[in-house]
N, C-alpha and C positions, 0 to 999 in steps of 0.2 A: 504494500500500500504506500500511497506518496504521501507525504507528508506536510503541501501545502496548506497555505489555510485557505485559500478559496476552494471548492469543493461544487461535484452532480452529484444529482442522487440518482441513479442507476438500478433497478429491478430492485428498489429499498437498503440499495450499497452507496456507500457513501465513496465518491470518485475523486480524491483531490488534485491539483492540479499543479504544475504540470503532471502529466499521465506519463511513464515514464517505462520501456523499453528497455530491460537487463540485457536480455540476449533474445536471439531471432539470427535464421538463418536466411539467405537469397540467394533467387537466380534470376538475371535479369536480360533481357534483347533488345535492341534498340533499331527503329527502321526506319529512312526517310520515306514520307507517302506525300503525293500529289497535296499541297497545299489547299489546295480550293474546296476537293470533297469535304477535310477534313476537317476544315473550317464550317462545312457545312451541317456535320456530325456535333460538333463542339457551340453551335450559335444559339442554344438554349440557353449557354453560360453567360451572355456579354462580353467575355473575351476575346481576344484576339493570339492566334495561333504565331508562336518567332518562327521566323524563318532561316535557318543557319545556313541553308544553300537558295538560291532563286528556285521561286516557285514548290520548294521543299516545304515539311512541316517533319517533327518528330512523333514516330509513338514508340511509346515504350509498353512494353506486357513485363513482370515481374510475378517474381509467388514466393510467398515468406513462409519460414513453418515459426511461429512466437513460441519460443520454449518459457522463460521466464517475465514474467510483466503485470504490470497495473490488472489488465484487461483479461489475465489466464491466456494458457495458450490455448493457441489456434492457428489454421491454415487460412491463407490469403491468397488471393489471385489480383493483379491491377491490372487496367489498361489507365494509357495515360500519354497525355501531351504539354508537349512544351511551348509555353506560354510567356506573352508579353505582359509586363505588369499592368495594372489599369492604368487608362490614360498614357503611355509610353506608346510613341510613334515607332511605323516601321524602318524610319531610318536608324532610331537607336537599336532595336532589335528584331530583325529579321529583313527580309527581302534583299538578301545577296549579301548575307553574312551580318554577325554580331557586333558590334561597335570593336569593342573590344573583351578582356578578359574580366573587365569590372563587370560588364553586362552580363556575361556568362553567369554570373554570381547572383542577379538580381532575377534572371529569369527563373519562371514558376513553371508546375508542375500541375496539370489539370488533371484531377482524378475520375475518369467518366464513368469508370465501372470497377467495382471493389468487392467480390461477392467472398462470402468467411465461411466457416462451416461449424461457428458458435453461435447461439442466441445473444448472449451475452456482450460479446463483443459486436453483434449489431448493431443494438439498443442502444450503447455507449456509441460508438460512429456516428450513429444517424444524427441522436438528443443531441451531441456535445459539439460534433463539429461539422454538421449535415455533408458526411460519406456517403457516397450512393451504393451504399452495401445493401447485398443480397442473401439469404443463406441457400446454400447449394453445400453436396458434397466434393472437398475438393481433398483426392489423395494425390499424396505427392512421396517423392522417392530422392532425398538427398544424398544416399548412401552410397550407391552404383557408379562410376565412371563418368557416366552422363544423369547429369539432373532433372529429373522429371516430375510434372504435374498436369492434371484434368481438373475441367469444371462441369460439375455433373448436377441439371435441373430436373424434376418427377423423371429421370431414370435416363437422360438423353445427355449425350456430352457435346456442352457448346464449345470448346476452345481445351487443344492440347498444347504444351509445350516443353521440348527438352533441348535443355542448355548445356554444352559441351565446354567441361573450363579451359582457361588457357596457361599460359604460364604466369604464376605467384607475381605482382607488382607488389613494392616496398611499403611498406605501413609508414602511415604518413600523418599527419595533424587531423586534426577531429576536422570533418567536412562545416564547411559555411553553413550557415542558415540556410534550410530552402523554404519556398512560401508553395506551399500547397492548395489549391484552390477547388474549392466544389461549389457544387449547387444544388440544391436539393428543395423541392416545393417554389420553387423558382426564388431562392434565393442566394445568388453567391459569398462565400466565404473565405475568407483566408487565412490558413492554420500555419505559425511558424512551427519549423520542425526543423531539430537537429538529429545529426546523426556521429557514431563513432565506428570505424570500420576495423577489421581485421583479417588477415586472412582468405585476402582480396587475388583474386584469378580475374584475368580479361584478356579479351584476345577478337582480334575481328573476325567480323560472321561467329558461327560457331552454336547456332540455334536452328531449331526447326518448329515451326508453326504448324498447326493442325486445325481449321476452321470447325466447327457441326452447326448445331443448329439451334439459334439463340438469336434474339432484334442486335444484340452486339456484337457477336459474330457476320451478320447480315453487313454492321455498317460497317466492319473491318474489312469485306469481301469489295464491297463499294470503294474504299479507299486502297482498294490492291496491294493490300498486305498480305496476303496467298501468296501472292505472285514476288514480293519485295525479297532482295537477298539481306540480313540483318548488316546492319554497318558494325556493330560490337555486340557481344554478350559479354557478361560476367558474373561471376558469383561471389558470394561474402559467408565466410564458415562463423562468424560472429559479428552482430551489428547490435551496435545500443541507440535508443532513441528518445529522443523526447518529444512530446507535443504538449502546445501551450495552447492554451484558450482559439477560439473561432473569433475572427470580425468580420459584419458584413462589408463587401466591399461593392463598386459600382462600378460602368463601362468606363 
């Protein structure tokens, strides 16, 4: 339990804040897709999609297994896109590259689909910092050579993915702040969230995507991510996290 004194109340648990992330494992892909669709998938939000290459957009699919934390563990699945902060034009961030390495720092993380395979840790996403979490059974497989997980709805698999590591990079300083953004009942949010890494593999390409049959799998078929070869994957054999309170924010 966290120890703040601000505090949710959660299925009559008392959730202090920040909500805070011991350990948690990942594997994660990263793939540029057609700019336009993807903006077209993400424009419930108000936001707007960076563009790192012209006419480019990122998404990212990742799957956590949380072994120790605030929230109990559980299995996670994201989709998610990389995003310009409110009100930041596309000359600072996106449309043929990021300003620079400061912007890289400031760009957020739009979370469009987040399905767990807790109740518990639903209830807390949704109440606290409106995640567009779903429950589904999602198994997953850290242990094998190649990293694997399924997202599985009344008995149908919408989205497989296994991530192949690459070689060990150097541990390095606790990662910046990233601003994570949702929306949820149409209202968007922006949740600071840090991270500490360990045990960090990456490597280009090195993922395989598997679409089935889900509205979110449907928009990832739309934006030619079937078809996309990953620009990186990577994995993390230990990640600490934090997350601080939700603001709403505007276009």
């Amino acid at each position: 339990m966290t120890t703040g004194t601000h505090a949710h109340q959660v299925q009559g648990e008392r959730i202090a804040m920040p909500v805070r992330i011991r350990d948690a494992a990942l594997a994660s892909a990263m793939y540029a897709v057609p700019a336009a669709p993807a903006q077209a998938v993400i424009a419930y939000s108000g936001l707007e999609l960076a563009e790192p290459f012209p006419g480019r957009a990122i998404c990212s699919l990742a799957f956590v297994r949380y072994a120790d934390g605030d929230l109990g563990p559980y299995h996670e699945f994201a989709v998610a896109f990389l995003v310009r902060p409110p009100g930041k034009g596309p000359r600072e961030y996106g449309q043929g590259g990021l300003k620079d390495l400061r912007g890289i720092r400031n760009v957020g993380a739009f979370i469009h689909w987040l399905p767990v395979n807790q109740e518990f840790t639903l209830d807390a996403g949704r109440s606290i910092w409106g995640f567009p979490k779903e429950l589904a059974e999602i198994p997953l497989d850290l242990s094998g050579r190649i990293k694997r997980c399924a997202v599985r709805l009344d008995g149908r698999t919408a989205i497989e993915l296994a991530v192949r590591p690459g070689p060990s990079i150097p541990a390095g300083r606790s990662a910046p702040e990233v601003s994570a953004y949702s929306c949820l009942d149409g209202t968007t949010r922006r949740t600071p969230w840090t991270m500490q890494m360990s045990g960090v593999r990456l490597r280009p390409g090195g993922a395989r995507v598997t679409l089935g049959e889900h509205p979110v799998a449907e928009e990832l078929r739309e934006i030619g991510l079937h078809r996309a070869r990953p620009l990186t994957s990577s994995t993390v054999a230990h990640l600490a996290m934090s997350f601080a309170d939700a603001e709403e924010v505007g276009p």
